[in-house]
DRENDOBA-512689 format. One record per residue (C-alpha): residue in one letter; z, y, x; residue number from 1. Coordinates in steps of 0.25 Angstrom, whole numbers, always signed. Layout:
N
A/Z/Y/X/NUM
...
END
This chain:
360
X/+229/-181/+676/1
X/+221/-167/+677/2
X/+210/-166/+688/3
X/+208/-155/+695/4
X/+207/-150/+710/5
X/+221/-150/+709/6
X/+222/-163/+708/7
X/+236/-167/+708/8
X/+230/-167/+698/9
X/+230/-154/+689/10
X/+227/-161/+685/11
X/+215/-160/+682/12
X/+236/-168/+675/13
X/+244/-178/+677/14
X/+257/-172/+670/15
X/+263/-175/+682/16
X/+273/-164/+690/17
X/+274/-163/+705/18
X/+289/-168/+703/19
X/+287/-180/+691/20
X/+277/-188/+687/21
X/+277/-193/+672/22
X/+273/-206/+667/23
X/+260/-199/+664/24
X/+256/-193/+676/25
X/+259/-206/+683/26
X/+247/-212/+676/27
X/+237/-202/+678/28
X/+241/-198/+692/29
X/+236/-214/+696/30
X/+224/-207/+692/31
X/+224/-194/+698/32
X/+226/-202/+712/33
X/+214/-208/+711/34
X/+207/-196/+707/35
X/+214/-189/+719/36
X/+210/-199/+728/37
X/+197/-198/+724/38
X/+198/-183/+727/39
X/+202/-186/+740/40
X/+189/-194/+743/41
X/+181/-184/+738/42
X/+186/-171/+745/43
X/+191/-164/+733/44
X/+197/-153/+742/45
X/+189/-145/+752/46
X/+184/-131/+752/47
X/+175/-132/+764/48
X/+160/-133/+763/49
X/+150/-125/+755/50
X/+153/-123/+739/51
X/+150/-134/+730/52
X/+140/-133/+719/53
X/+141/-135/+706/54
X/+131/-145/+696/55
X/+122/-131/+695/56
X/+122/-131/+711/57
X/+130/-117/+708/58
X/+139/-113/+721/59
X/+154/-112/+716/60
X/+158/-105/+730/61
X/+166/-94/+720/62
X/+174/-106/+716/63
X/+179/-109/+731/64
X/+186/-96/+732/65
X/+198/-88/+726/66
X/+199/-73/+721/67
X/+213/-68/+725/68
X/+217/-57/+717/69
X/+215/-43/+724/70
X/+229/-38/+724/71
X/+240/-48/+722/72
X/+255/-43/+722/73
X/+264/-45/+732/74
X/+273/-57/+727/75
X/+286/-54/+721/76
X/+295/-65/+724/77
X/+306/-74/+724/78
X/+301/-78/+711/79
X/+308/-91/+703/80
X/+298/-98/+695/81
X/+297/-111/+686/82
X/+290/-123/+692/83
X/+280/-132/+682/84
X/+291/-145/+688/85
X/+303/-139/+682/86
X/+310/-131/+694/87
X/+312/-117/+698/88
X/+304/-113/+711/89
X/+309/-98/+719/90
X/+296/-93/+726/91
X/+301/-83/+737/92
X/+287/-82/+746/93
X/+273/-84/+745/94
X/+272/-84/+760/95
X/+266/-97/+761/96
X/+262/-105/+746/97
X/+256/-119/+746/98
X/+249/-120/+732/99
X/+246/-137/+731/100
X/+235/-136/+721/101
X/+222/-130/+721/102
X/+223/-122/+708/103
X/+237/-117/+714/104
X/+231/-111/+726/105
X/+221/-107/+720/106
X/+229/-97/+712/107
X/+238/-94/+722/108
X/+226/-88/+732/109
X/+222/-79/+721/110
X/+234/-73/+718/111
X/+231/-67/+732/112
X/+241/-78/+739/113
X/+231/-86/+747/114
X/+235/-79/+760/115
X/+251/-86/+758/116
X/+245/-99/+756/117
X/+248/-111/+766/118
X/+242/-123/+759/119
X/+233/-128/+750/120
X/+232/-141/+742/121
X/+219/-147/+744/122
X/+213/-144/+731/123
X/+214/-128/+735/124
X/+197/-129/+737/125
X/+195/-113/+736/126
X/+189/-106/+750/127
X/+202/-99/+752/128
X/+213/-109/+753/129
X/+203/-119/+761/130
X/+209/-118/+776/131
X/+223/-120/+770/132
X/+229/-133/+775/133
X/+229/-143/+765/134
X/+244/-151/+759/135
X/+239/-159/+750/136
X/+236/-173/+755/137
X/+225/-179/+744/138
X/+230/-168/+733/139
X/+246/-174/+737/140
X/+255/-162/+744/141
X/+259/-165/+756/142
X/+273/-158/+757/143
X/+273/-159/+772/144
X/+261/-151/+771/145
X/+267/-141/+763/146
X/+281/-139/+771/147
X/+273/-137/+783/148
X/+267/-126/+777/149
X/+281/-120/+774/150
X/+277/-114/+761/151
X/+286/-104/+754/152
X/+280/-108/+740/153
X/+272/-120/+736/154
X/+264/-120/+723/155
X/+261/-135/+716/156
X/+255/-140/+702/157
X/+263/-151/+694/158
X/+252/-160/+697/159
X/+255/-157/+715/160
X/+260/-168/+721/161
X/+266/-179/+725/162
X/+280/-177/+719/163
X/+287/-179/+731/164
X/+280/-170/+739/165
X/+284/-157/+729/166
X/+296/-163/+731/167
X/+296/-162/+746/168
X/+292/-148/+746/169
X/+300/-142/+738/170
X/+313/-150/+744/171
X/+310/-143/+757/172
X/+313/-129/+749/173
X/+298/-124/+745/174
X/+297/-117/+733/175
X/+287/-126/+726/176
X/+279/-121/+712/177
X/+274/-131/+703/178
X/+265/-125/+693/179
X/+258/-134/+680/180
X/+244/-136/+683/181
X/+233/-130/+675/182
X/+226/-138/+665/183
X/+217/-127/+659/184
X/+214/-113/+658/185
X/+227/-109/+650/186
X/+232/-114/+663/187
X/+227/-104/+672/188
X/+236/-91/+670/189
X/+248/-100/+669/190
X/+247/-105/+684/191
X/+243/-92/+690/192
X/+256/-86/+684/193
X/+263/-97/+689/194
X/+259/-95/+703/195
X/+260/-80/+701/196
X/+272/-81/+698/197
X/+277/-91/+710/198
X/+270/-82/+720/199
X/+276/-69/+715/200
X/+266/-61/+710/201
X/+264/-63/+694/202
X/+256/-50/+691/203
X/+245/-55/+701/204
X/+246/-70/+691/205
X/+243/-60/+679/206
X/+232/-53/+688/207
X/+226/-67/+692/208
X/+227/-73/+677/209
X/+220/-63/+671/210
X/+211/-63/+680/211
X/+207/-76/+679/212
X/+209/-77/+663/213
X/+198/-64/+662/214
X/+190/-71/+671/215
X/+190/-86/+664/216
X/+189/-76/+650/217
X/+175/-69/+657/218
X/+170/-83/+659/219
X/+170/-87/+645/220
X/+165/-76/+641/221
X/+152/-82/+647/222
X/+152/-95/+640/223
X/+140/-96/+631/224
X/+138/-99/+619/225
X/+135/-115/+614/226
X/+120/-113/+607/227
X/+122/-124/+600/228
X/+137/-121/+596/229
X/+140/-134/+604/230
X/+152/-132/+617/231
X/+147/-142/+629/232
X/+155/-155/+632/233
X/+158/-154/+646/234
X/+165/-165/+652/235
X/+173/-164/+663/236
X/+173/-176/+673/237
X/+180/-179/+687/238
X/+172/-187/+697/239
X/+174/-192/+711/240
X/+165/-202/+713/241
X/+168/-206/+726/242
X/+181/-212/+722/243
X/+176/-216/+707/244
X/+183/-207/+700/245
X/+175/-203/+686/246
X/+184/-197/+677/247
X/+180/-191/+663/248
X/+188/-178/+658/249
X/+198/-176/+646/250
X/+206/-165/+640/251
X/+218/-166/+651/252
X/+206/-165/+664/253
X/+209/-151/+664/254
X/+195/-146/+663/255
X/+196/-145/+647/256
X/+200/-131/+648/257
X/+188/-127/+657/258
X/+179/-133/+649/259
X/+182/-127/+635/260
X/+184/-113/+642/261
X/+169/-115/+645/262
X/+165/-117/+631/263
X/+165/-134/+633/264
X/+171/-144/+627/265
X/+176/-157/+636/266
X/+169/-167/+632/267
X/+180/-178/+638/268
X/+191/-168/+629/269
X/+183/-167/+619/270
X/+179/-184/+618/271
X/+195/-188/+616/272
X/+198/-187/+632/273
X/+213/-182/+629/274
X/+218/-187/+643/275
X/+213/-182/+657/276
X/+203/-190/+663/277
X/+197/-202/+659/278
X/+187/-213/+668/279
X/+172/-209/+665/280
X/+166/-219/+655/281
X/+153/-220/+647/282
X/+161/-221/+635/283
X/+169/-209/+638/284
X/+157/-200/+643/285
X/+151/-203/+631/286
X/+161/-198/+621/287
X/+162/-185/+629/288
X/+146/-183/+629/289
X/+147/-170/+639/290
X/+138/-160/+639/291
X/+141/-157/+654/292
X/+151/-162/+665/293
X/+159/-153/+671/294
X/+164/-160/+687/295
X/+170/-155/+698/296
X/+161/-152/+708/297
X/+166/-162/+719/298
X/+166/-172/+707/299
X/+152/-169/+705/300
X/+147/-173/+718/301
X/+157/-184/+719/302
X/+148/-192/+710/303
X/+135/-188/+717/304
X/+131/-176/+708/305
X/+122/-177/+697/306
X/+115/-188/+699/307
X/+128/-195/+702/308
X/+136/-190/+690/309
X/+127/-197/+681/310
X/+127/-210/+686/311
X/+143/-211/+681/312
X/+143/-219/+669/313
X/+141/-212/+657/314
X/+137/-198/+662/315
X/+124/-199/+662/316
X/+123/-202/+646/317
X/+132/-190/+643/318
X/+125/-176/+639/319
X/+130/-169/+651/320
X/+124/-182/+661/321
X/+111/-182/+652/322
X/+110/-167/+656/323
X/+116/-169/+670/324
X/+123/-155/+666/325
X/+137/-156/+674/326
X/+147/-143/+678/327
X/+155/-144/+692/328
X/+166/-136/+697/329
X/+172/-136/+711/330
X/+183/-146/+711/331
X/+194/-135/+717/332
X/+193/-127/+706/333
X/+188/-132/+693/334
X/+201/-136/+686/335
X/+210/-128/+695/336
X/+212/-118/+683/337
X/+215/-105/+692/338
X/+210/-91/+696/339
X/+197/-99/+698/340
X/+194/-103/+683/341
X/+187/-94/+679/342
X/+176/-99/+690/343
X/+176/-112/+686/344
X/+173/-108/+670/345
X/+162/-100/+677/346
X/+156/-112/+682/347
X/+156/-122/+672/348
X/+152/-112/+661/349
X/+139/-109/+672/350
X/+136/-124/+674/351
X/+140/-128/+658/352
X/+130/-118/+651/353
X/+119/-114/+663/354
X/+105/-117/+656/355
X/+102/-133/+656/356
X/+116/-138/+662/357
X/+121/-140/+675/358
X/+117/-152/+684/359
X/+104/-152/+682/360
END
């Protein structure tokens, strides 16, 4: 399992595709439902209401919002292209597209395509896809929902599901895209291609790519140096304390990538984590010893804040609980690994090296 806002999840993965579930995938997805249910209870979706803030009380308003490129192509289609579940998929209009992810939509509203798209997936948080209607029913798609729309291309992860539902849409004659999920930066230009290239227009991917590799490159750029020639241990945990989920990062959460691009290390990697997530323990907490916590935003209040963070067993004795130094990111974005990556570096490079930590 991979959490992310994506959640099916993109992980961050289970290993799971949207047609077959292995052996593997069965095992974590018990726990992905329970982190999804948890999701549910918290309200990980949304869009309305004022910006959240991070730790530092720092608006993140330029993280609800995508920049479209200026001047997009006009697509060139039919194309044929190669779906991540083994079929071959004809796209012949982008009249009406139905991305089912968050990170998916995300993409395809900056490649200038957001006026075409019918639907979004609940985890599509940014200002302009939030008076879409939604067909996901607690991060499931509900194909119904999707028909009804009469999309003339449909977008999914291999984490998008349930099975039967994929199933159900592309029986009824849908051309339907799986594309692999992104687990770190080297993922980003991979998926804009992809969609690019489903849509019709690969020269704008290229445009948008380089765009976003120049802009993550410029970030950093601004990364200080370590005084004391030490990287901070940041790690990465995923919290929604109304349903009791406490859950301690490793190397397969999908922030890793994020974290060493900053100039970190992560800590739970870095202590032996080798799997996704892990229950939050004294003991495990201890071997990470962070330096700082990076949490989703909606995470962080879950728990109560600050005040409440430390209370969880463990945190308070760790350096980064000592020093109450924490870094948030808005949940629809933070591990999406899109046009919008370069935004959330900025934030966690701001909060991980202002003067005295973040969260104090």
């Amino acid at each position: 399992m991979r959490i992310s806002q994506d959640f099916a999840p993109t992980g961050p993965d289970t290993g799971r595709t949207a047609r077959r579930r292995p052996a593997r995938g069965r095992a974590a997805a018990a726990l992905t439902a329970a982190v999804a249910f948890a999701l549910v209870l918290t309200g990980c979706g949304g869009g309305d209401g004022p910006a959240p803030k991070s730790a530092s009380g720092k608006s993140s308003a330029d993280a609800d919002r995508v920049e479209p490129l200026a001047a997009p192509p006009a697509p060139q289609l039919p194309v044929t292209v190669d779906s991540a579940d083994g079929t071959k998929v004809t796209i012949g209009s982008t009249d009406r597209i139905v991305p089912l992810t968050g990170s998916l939509s995300e993409i395809v509203f900056t490649l200038g395509f957001g006026k075409q798209v019918v639907a979004r997936d609940i985890t599509a948080t940014f200002e302009q896809a939030e008076k879409l209607p939604v067909v996901t029913r607690a991060h499931d798609v509900s194909a119904e929902s999707v028909l009804s729309l009469k999309p003339t291309i449909v977008l999914a992860d291999t984490t998008t599901g349930p099975s039967e539902a994929i199933d159900q849409i592309r029986d009824a004659g849908i051309p339907l895209l799986v594309v692999e999920p992104a687990k770190g930066l080297d993922d980003v230009g991979r998926r804009i291609d992809t969609v690019a290239e489903a849509l019709g227009v690969p020269s704008a991917g290229t445009e948008l790519k380089e765009r976003t590799e120049k802009r993550i490159a410029d970030v950093q750029k601004s990364i200080p140096d370590h005084a004391d020639g030490k990287k901070p241990r940041v790690a990465f945990l995923y919290l929604r304390g109304s349903a009791s989920v406490y859950l301690l990062g490793g190397a397969e959460s999908g922030a890793s990538s994020l974290l060493e691009a900053a100039g970190a290390v992560d800590a739970g990697k870095e202590s032996g984590l080798s799997k996704d997530f892990t229950a939050i323990t004294s003991e495990a907490l201890a071997k990470a010893a962070p330096d700082a916590i990076l949490l989703m935003t909606k995470g962080f209040e879950s728990v109560g804040g600050m005040d409440g963070l430390v209370k969880i067993p463990g945190i308070a004795e760790t350096p980064a609980g000592m020093d109450r130094r924490v870094v948030t990111v808005d949940d629809g974005v933070l591990l999406n690994y899109g046009p919008r990556t370069d935004r959330v570096l900025t934030e966690i490079v701001e909060q991980l090296y202002a003067k005295g930590g973040k969260g104090q």
